[in-house]
N, C-alpha and C positions, 0 to 999 in steps of 0.2 A: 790288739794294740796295747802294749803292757811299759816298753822301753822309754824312761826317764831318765833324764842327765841324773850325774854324781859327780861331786869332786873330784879331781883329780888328788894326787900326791901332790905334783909341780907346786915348789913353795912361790912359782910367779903364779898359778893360778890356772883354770882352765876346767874343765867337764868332757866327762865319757857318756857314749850313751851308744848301750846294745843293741840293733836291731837286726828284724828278719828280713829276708826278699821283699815281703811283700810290703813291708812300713817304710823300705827305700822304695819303693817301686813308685808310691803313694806323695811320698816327699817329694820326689826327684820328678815324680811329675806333674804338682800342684805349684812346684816353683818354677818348671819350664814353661809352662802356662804363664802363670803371670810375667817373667821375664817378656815373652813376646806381647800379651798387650800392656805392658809398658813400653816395649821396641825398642831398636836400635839406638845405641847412641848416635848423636848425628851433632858434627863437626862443624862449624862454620863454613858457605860456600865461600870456596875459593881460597881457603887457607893454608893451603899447602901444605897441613899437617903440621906446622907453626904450632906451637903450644900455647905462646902467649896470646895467640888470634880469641882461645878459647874464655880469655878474659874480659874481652869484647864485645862476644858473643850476648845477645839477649835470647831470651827465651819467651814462651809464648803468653800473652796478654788475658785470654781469655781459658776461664775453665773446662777442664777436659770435660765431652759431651758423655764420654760413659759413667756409669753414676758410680762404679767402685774406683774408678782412675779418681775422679772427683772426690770419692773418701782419701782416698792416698795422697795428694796433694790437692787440699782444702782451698779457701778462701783465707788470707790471711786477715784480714780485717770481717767484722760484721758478724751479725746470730746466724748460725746454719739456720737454715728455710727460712727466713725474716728476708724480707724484701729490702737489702741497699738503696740506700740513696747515693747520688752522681758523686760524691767527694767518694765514700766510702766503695764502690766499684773502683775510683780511678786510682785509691792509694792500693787495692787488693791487687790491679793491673799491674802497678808498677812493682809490687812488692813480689809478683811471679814472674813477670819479665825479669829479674835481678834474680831468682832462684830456682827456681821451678828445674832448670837445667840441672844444677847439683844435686838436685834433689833426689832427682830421674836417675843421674849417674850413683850416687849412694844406695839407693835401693837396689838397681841392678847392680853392682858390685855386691853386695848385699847374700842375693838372689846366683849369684855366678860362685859364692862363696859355698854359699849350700850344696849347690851342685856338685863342685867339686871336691867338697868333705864326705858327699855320698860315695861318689863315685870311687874314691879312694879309699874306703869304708869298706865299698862291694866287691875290690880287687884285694882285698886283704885278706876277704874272706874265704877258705880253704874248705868250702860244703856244708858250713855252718853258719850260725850269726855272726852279722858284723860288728867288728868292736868302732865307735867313732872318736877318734881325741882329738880336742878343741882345744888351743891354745887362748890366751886371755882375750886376743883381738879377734882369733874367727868366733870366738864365744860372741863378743858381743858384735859380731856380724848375723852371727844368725837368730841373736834375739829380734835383730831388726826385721830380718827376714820372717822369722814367726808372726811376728807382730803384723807386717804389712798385708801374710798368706790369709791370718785371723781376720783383720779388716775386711780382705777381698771376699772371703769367702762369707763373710756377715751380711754383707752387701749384696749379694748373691740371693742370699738366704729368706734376705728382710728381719735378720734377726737384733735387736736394739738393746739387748744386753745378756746377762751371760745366764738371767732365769729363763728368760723367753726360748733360749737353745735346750735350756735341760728340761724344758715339758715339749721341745720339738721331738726330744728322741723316746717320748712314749709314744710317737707316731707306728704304724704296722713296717715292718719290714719290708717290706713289698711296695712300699710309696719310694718315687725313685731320688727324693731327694736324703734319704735316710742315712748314705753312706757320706755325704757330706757336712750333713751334722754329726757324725759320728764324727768324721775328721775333721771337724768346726774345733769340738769338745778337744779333740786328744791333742789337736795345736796349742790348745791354750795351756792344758795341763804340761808337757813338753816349757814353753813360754814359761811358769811359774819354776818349774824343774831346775832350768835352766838360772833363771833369776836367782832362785836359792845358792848354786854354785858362784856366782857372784858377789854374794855379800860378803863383807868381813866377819 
């Protein structure tokens, strides 16, 4: 795994980034993954496909029960693992029933971004590496997307920062979480890569 964003020329801005088979194979399907346990979007019943219904719409009250969905969309109020009191659960309620839904839908947009920058990536490519060009908005689509793939996979891991992942990978090869740290690390490097093509 060696492929890092570059600038592009584009005086609007944007990043390249070369890979092989098998570093889209890895992407393509670490983000398919989480697209589905995130899941479908899901409409208001009975809205007839109304657009505005979807303004109406609340979302769910209470925090998702798996623990990486739970990193991905938090508690807004209150100390992670610190026990809430009643005021401070009801304003965290209400402040996810008001978003939790866009939230869902940004990251899966997100998430459908990357996939289809792969995908287009993979059909470009003529026997060789693929080239990927990222314009300024899918760039900073798939920063989000790295970010959220890094989190899931952290969470996975039990890994609580980014020392705790680099003395994971003196583990032996043969320990089967090995190649997930490995793609822990090479996310986040990617994620900094990418960052750097953004700044002015």
């Amino acid at each position: 795994m060696a492929g890092y964003f570059e600038a592009t020329r584009d005086p609007e801005g944007g990043a390249s980034l070369t890979l092989d088979d098998v570093e889209i194979s890895i992407l393509r399907s670490l983000a398919t993954q989480l697209l589905e346990l995130i899941g479908p979007e899901r409409g208001p019943e009975g809205a007839g496909g109304d657009p505005l219904d979807a303004l109406f719409t609340e979302g769910p009250s209470e925090p998702p029960k798996d623990p990486a969905l739970a990193r991905l969309f938090p508690d807004a109020y209150g100390e992670p693992g610190q026990e809430a009191d009643d005021e401070v659960r009801r304003q965290s309620a209400e402040f996810r029933r008001f978003t939790e839904t866009d939230l869902r839908a940004r990251k899966r947009d997100d998430l459908l971004a990357m996939v289809r920058g792969l995908d287009e990536a993979a059909s470009g490519a003529e026997g060789g590496d693929a080239v990927l060009t990222l314009g300024p908005e899918d760039a900073r689509r798939w920063l989000g997307a790295l970010n959220d793939l890094r989190l899931t996979l952290a969470v996975r891991l039990d890994i609580k920062d980014d020392e705790a992942a680099e003395a994971l990978l003196d583990i032996p090869d043969g320990e089967p979480n090995k190649p997930l740290i490995m793609a822990y690390v090479w996310l986040g490097a990617l994620q900094d890569s990418l960052i750097g093509t953004l700044l002015p």
